[in-house]
N, C-alpha and C positions, 0 to 999 in steps of 0.2 A: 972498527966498523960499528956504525949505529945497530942496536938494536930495534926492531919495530918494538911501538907500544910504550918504552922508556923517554925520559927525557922533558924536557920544560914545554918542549913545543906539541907533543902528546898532549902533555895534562891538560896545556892549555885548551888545545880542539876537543877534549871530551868534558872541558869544562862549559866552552861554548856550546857544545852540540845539546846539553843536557838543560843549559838556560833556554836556546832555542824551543828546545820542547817544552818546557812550564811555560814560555811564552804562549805555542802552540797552543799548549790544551787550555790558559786561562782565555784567551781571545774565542776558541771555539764552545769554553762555556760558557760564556756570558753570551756569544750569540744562539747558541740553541737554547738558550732558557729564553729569552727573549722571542726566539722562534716560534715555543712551540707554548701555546695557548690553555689548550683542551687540558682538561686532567690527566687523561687516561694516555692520551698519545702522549703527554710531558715526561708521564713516568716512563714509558719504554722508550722515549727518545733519553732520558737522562742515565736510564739500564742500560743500553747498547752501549752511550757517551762512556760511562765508565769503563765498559768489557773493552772498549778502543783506547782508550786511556791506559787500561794495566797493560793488555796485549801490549800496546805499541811502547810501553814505560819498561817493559819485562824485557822486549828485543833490542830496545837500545841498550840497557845493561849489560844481559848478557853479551853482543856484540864489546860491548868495554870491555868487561870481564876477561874475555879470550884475548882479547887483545891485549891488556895488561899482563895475563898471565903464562898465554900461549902464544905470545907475538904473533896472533894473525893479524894481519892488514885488516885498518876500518877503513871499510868502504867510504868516500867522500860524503857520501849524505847516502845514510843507510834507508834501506826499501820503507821502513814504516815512518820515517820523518817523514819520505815523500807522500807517505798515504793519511800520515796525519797533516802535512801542508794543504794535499787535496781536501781533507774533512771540515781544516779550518774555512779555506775558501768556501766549498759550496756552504758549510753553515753563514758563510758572510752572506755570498748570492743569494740566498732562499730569504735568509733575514730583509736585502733589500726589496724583494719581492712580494715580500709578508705580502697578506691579504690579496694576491692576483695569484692562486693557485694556476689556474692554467697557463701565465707565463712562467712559472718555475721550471727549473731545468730539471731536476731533481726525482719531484713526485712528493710524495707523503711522506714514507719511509725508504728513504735513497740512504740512510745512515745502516740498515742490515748488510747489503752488500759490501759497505768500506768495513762494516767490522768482523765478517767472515774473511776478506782478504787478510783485514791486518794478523787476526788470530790463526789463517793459516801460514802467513809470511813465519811471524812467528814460532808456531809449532815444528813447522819445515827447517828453520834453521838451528831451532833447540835441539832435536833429534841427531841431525845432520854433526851437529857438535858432539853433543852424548855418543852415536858411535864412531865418532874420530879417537877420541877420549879411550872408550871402551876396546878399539884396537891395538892400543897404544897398550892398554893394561891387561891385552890376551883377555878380554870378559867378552863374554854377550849380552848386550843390554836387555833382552826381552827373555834368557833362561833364569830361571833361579835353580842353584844349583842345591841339591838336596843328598841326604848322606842314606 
């Protein structure tokens, strides 16, 4: 019987999955740099861009990780590629848009909300791991045990 997470045809999909995403985040940096003009709004649009970058770069991992090491099933196309697919698009839409604020679909700072999602998609499923983990080893993740 196959193990999940072993095998040629694993490595390969978390090899693709991980090119997917440098794909991802180089296409939606070049267009929010592009996007975004002002100085001041550039840096907290390039601030968030990263905090959604590590967030969604740390949940894909981890998502490997378990899977490689705790044979859980990866999801087809795990929740933060699809919120970094969405980041990339509206940064494409807002970039076509440039200069007709009021037909943007967006707004100003439409990148806070995707990267509160992605960082609690993430947070939600680190935890959610940690006390699967800490079950398994009779711990509780949030006591520290003292003598």
């Amino acid at each position: 019987s196959k193990v999940t997470g072993t095998g040629l045809f694993s490595l390969l999909k978390q090899y693709l999955l991980i090119h997917f995403y440098v794909i991802l985040l180089l296409v939606s940096f070049k267009a929010i740099c592009a996007l975004v003009t002002e100085d001041r709004r550039r840096y907290a649009a390039l601030r968030t861009f990263g905090w959604i970058v590590t967030c969604a770069f740390g949940d894909l991992m981890n998502r490997i990780l378990l899977m490689r090491i705790g044979h859980v099933p990866l999801p087809k196309i795990p929740q933060n590629i699809v919120l970094m697919m969405f980041f990339t698009f509206a940064c494409k839409e807002d970039l076509a848009l440039k200069g007709k604020l009021e037909q943007q679909i967006f707004g100003l700072y439409w990148y806070y909300p995707v990267a509160f999602l992605i960082a609690m998609n993430h947070l939600s499923f680190f935890m959610e791991s940690i006390n699967h983990v800490a079950i398994v080893l009779g711990r509780n993740v949030f006591k520290i045990k003292t003598e």
